[in-house]
C-alpha positions as CSV (number, residue, x, y, z in Angstrom):
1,X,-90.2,-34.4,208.8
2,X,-91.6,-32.2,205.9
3,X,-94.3,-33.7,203.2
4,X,-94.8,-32.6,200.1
5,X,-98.5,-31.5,199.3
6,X,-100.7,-30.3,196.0
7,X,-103.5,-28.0,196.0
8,X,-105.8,-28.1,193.5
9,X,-104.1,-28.4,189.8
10,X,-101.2,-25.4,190.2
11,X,-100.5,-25.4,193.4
12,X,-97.6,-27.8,195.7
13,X,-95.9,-26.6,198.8
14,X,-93.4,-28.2,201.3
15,X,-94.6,-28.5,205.2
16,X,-93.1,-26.9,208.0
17,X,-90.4,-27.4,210.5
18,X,-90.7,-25.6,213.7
19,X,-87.2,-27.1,215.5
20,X,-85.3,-25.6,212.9
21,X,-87.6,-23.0,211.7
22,X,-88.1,-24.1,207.9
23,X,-90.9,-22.4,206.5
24,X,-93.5,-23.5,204.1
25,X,-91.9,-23.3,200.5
26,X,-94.5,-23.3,197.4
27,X,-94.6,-23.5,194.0
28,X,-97.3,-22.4,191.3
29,X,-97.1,-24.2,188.2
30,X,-98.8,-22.7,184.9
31,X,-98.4,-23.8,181.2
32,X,-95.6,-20.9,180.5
33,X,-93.6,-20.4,183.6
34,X,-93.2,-21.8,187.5
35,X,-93.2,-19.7,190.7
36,X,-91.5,-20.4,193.4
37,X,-93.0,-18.9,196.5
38,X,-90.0,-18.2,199.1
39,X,-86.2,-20.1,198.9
40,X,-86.1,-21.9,202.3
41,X,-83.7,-21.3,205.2
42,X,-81.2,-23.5,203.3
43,X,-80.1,-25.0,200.0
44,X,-80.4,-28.0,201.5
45,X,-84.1,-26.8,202.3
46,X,-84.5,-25.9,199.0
47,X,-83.1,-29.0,197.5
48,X,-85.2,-30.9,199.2
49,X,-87.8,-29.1,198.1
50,X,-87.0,-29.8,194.7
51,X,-86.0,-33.1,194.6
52,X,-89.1,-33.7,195.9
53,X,-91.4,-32.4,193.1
54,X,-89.1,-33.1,190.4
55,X,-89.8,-36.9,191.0
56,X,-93.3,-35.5,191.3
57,X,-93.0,-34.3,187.6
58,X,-92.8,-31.0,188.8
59,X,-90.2,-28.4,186.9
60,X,-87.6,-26.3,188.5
61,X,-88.8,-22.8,189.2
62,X,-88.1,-20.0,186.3
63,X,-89.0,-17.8,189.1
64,X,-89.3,-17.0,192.8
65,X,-90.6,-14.6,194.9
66,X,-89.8,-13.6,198.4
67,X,-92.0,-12.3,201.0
68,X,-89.8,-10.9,203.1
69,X,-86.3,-10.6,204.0
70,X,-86.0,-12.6,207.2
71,X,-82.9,-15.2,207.0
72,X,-85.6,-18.2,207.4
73,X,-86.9,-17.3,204.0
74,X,-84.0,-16.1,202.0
75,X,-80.9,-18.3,202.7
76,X,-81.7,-21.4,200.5
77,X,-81.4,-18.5,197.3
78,X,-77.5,-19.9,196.1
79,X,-79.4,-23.1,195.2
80,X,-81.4,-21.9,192.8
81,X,-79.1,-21.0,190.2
82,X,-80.5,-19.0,187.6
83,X,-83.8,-18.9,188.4
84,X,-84.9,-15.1,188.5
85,X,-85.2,-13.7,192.1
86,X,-88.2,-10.9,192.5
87,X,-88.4,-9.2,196.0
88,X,-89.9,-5.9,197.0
89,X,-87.7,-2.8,196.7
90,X,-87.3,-2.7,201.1
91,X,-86.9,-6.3,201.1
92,X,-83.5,-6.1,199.2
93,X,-82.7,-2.9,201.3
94,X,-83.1,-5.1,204.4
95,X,-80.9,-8.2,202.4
96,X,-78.5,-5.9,201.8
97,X,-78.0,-4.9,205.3
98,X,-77.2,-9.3,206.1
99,X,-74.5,-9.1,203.4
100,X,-71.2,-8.0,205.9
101,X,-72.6,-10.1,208.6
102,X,-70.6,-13.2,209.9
103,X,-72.3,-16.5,210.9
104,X,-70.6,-18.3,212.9
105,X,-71.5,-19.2,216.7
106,X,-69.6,-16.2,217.9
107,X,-70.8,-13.7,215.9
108,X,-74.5,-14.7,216.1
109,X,-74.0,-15.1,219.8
110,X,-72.7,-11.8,220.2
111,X,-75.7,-9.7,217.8
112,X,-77.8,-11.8,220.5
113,X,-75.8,-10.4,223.3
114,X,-76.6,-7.1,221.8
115,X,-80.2,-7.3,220.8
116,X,-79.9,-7.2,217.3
117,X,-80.4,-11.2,216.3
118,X,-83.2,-13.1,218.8
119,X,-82.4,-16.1,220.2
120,X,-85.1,-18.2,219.2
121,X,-83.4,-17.6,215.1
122,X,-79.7,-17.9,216.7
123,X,-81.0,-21.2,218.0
124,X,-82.7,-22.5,214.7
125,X,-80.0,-21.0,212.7
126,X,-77.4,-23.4,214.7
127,X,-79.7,-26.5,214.2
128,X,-80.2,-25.8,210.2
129,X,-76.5,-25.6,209.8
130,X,-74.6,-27.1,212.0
131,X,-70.9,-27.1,211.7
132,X,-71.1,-26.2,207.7
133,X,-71.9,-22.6,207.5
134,X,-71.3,-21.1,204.2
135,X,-74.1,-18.8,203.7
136,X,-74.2,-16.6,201.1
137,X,-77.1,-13.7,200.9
138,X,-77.4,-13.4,197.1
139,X,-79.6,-10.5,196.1
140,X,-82.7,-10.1,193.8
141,X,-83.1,-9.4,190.3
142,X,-86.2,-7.8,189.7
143,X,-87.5,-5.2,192.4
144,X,-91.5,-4.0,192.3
145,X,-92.6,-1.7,195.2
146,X,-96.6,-2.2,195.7
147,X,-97.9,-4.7,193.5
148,X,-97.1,-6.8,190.7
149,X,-98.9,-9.0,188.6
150,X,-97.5,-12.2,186.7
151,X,-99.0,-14.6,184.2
152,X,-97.7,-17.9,184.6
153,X,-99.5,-19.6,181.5
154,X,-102.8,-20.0,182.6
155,X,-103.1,-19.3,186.2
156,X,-102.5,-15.4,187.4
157,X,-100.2,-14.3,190.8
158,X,-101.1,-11.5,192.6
159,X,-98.1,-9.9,194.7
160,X,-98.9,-7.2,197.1
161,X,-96.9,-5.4,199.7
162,X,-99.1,-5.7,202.7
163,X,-96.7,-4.8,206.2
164,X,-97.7,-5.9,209.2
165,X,-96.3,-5.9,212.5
166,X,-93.9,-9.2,211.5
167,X,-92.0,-7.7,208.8
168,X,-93.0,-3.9,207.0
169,X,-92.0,-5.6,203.6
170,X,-94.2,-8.8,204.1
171,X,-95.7,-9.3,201.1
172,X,-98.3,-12.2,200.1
173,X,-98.9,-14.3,196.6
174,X,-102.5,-14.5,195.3
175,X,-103.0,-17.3,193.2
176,X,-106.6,-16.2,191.5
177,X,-106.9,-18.9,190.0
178,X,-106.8,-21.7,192.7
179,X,-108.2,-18.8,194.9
180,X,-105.0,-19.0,197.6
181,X,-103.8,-17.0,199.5
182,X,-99.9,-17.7,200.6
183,X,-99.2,-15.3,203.5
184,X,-95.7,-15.7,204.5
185,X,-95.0,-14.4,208.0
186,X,-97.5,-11.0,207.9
187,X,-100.0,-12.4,210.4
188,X,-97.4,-13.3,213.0
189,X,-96.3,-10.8,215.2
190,X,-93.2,-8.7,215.3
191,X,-90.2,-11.1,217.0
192,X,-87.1,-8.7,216.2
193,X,-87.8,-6.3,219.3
194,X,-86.7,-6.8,222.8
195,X,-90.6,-8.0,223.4
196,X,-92.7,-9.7,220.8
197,X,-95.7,-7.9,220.0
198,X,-98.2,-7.0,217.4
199,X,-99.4,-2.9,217.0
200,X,-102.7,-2.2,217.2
201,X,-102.8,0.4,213.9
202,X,-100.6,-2.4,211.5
203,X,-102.4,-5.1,212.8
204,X,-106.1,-3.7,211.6
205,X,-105.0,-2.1,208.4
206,X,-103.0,-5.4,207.1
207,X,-106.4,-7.3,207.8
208,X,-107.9,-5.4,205.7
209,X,-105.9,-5.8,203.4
210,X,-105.8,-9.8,203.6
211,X,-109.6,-9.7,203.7
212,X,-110.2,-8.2,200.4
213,X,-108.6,-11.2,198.6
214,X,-111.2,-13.8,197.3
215,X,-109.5,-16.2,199.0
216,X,-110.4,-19.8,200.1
217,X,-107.2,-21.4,201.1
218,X,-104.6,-19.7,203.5
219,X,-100.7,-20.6,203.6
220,X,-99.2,-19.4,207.0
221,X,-95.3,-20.3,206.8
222,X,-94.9,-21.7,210.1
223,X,-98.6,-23.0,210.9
224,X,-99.5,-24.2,207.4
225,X,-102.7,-24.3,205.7
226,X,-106.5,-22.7,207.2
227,X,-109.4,-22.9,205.2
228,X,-111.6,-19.9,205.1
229,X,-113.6,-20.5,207.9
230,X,-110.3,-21.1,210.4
231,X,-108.7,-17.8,208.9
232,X,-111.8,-16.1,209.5
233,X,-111.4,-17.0,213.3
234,X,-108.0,-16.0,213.1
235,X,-108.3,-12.6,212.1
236,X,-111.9,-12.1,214.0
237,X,-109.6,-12.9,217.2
238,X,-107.0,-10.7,216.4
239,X,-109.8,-8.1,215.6
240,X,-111.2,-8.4,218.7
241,X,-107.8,-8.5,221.1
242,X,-106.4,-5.4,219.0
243,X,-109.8,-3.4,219.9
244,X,-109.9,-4.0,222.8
245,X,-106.2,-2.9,223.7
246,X,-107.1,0.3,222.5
247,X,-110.4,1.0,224.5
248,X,-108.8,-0.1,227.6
249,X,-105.3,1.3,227.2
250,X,-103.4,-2.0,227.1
251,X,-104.3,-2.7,230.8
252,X,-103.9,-6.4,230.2
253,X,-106.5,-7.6,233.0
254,X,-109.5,-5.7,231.9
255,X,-108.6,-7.5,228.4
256,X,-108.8,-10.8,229.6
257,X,-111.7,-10.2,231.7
258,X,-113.8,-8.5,228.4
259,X,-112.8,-10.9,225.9
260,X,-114.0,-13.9,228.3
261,X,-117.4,-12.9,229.1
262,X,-117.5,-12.3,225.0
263,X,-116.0,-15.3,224.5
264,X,-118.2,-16.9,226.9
265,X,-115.7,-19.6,227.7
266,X,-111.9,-19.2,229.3
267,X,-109.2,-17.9,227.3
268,X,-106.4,-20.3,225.8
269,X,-103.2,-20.1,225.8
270,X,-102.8,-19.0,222.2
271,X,-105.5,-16.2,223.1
272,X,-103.5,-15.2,226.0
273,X,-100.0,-15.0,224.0
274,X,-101.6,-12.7,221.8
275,X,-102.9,-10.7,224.8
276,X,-99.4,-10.4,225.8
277,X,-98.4,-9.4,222.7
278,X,-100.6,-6.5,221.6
279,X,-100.2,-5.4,225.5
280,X,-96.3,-5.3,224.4
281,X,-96.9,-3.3,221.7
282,X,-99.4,-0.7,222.9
């Protein structure tokens, strides 16, 4: 079940659903305007995203911005009427490309079939919607291509383009005032590919990137919030795993055996799947 969460005096976002792959949805709230921070897998993600804060007091977005174009993030968009859609100039190229695309079991099966769709989205996509699948991909209004500042009434948002292996139009929301960072999907690692895996070159540069935000609250779509301290060990660990893929040429054992004795400890299972992961990519 989702729950619906504030964050200091702007800030409100829905929790996660992993079995059908909802991501976190938020919304910043200044004295001028409100910003919606992705539109849900969904409308009826999204409207349950609004029904919830409206009986919170909360207003209906003027605005919303997506991170990126993946169909988890971008198909609760025909419920938000005419609230003003800003994307990144590649993340409508990539929405574009869903527009002649059909939905139904067979269709999705068969882009599965051929690679193209994975089946972990074919699975969630079935779940979300069921019998009922009128999806529309509905296309934004407003295009930026690096960054783009808005000023909601009082609190600032900060929108960068930032890659990564995930998506290469990830983008994130800085919310300078609250000092949070909402990251969308650009730490996770690439999933459309016939292995998942994060490269070692987009991994490093989009952590840089991350880390020069005075941030001191992380939103991860699918994982949900990390305080500054548990992002720090994030990214130290995925530091650490993408240097040493390099300086011993993706040879996965020599990996695990390095990162141990500097770990000092065994390796867990996350640890390992990320192993895996850069290995796939190298």
């Amino acid at each position: 079940m989702h729950s619906i969460k504030q964050i200091g005096k702007r800030f409100w976002y829905s929790t996660p659903i992993s079995d059908t792959d909802r991501p976190v949805l938020g919304m910043v709230v200044g004295s001028g305007k409100a910003l919606m921070i992705d539109a849900g897998n969904s409308e009826s993600h999204a409207n349950y995203f609004f029904k919830e804060l409206q009986e919170r007091g909360v207003p209906h977005p003027d605005i919303v911005i997506l991170t990126h174009s993946h169909w988890d993030h971008i198909f609760g968009l025909p419920a938000l009427g005419e609230t003003l859609i800003v994307s990144s100039r590649e993340t409508k190229e990539e929405m574009v490309k869903l527009q002649p695309l059909s939905w139904s079991d067979e269709a999705i099966d068969e882009r599965v079939h051929k690679g193209i769709e994975i089946e972990f989205c074919a699975a969630a996509i079935k779940k979300e919607y069921l019998d009922e699948r009128n999806i529309s991909i509905v296309l934004p209004d407003v295009l930026f291509e690096e960054r783009l500042e808005m000023n909601l009434g009082d609190v600032t948002c900060i929108i960068e383009k930032v890659g990564g292996s995930h998506a290469s139009d990830s983008v994130v929301v800085y919310v300078k005032e609250e000092k949070i960072l909402f990251l969308g999907d650009a730490i996770y690692c690439r999933m459309y590919a016939e292995k998942w895996h994060y490269k070692i070159d987009e991994t490093l540069q989009l952590l840089d990137k991350l880390e020069a935000f005075d941030a001191e609250t992380y939103i991860l779509s699918h994982t949900g919030v990390l305080s500054k301290e548990e992002f720090q060990q994030e990214t130290s660990m995925l530091r650490t795993i993408a240097h040493l893929t390099e300086r011993y040429n993706g040879e996965k054992e020599k990996i695990v055996k390095k990162y141990k004795e500097q770990l000092q400890r065994e390796v867990s299972e996350g640890e390992m799947d990320t192993i895996e992961q850069f290995v796939n990519g190298y």
